[in-house]
N, C-alpha and C positions, 0 to 999 in steps of 0.2 A: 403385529409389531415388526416381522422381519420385513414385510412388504415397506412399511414408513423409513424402514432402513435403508432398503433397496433403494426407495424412489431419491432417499437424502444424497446419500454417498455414490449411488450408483457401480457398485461392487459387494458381489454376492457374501464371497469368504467373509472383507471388511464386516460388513451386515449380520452375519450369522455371528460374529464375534461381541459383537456389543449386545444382540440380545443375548446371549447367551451372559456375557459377564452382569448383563442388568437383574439375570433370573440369580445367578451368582452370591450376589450383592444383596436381593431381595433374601434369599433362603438363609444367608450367612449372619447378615443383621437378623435375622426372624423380623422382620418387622410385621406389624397386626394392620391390615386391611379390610375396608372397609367394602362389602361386595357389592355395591351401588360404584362407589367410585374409585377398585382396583382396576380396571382396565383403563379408566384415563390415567389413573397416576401410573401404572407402567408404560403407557403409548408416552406418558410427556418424559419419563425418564429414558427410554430410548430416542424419543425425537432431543433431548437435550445430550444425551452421550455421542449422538449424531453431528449436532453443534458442533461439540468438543472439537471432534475428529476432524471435521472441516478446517475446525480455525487452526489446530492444529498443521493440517498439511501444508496451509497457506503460511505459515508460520517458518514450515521447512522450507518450502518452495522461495521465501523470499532471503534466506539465508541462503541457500542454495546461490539463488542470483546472484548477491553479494560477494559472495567464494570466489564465483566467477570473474563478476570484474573485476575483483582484486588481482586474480589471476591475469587478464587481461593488463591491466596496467601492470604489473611485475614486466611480461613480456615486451611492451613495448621501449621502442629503443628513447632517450632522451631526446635526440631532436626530432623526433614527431612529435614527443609531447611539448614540445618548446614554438612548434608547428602551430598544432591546435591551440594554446595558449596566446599565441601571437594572432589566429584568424577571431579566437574569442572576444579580444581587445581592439582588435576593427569590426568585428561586428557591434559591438558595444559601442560604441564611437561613431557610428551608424547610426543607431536608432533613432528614429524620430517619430512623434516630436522629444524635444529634450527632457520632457517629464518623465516618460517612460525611459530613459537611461539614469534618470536621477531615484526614480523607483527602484527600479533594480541594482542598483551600488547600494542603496540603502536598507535593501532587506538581506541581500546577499554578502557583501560587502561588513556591513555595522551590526547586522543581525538586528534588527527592528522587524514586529511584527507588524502585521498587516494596520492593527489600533494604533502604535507607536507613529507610525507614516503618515497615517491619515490625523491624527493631532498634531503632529509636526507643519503639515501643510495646508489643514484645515480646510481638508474636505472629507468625503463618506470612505467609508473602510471599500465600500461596492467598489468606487471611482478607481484605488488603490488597488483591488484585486484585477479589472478591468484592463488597467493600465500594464501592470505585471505580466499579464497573461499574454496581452497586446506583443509586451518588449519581447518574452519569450518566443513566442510566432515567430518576431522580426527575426530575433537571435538563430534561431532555427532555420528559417528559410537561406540567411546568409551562410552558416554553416553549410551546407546539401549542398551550395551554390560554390564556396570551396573547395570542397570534397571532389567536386566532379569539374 
C-alpha cells in the first residue's frame, strides 16, 4: 500500500500519511473484512485517498495561480492596461477570415456556447471550436508580435 502511494503522489512523508490515516479509518470504523478481498479494498482505499490528494494539490496550485494574477494586474499601472486592451482590439480586427472574429466576439463578448454559435450560424460545433481556436493562435501571434 505505501509503495501504490509512493508511485501516485511521489512523496514519501505525503504517502506514509494516508496509509496510515486509511489503517486509521479502517481500525476506527471497525469495519468487518472479508480475507479474500481485504487487501484490494485497502489498495483501492489508499489509491483513492491518493486521488483525493492529487486533485486536491491541483485545486491549490490553480488558486494559487489566480492570487497571483490578480496580484499582477493590481500592480500594473493603467496605461499599459489600456496598452494591451488597445493591441487586443487591433488584433481582433485583424483576424481573418471574418468568421473567426465574429466567433470570437460571440463566445467571449455575448457568452454563447460553443452549441449556441454553431445553431446560430448553422454549422458543427467541431467547425466553431476550430475556428476559435484558429482566432486565438492569430490573437496570440499578434500579441508576441506587440510585445516585442
Amino acid at each position: 500500500m505505501y509503495r501504490l502511494a509512493c508511485i501516485l503522489l511521489h512523496d514519501t512523508d505525503e504517502s506514509k500519511d494516508i496509509v496510515h490515516d486509511v489503517f486509521t479509518q479502517f481500525l476506527t470504523d471497525k469495519i468487518q473484512l472479508n480475507e479474500a478481498t481485504a487487501q484490494a479494498f485497502l489498495l483501492s482505499c489508499v489509491r483513492n485517498r491518493c486521488l483525493n490528494e492529487i486533485r486536491n494539490r491541483k485545486t491549490h496550485e490553480r488558486v494559487k495561480q489566480i492570487l497571483m494574477l490578480d496580484e499582477d494586474m493590481e500592480s500594473t499601472a493603467p496605461e499599459e492596461l489600456e496598452a494591451e486592451i488597445k493591441a487586443l482590439h487591433v488584433g481582433i480586427a485583424k483576424l481573418f477570415p471574418p468568421i473567426c472574429r465574429e466567433i470570437l466576439q460571440l463566445h467571449f463578448s455575448e457568452g454563447l456556447t460553443f452549441r449556441e454559435i454553431a445553431k446560430r450560424m448553422d454549422v458543427s460545433e467541431t467547425t466553431i471550436y476550430k475556428h476559435l481556436s484558429s482566432a486565438l493562435n492569430q490573437l496570440r501571434q499578434t500579441l508576441k508580435h506587440a510585445e516585442q
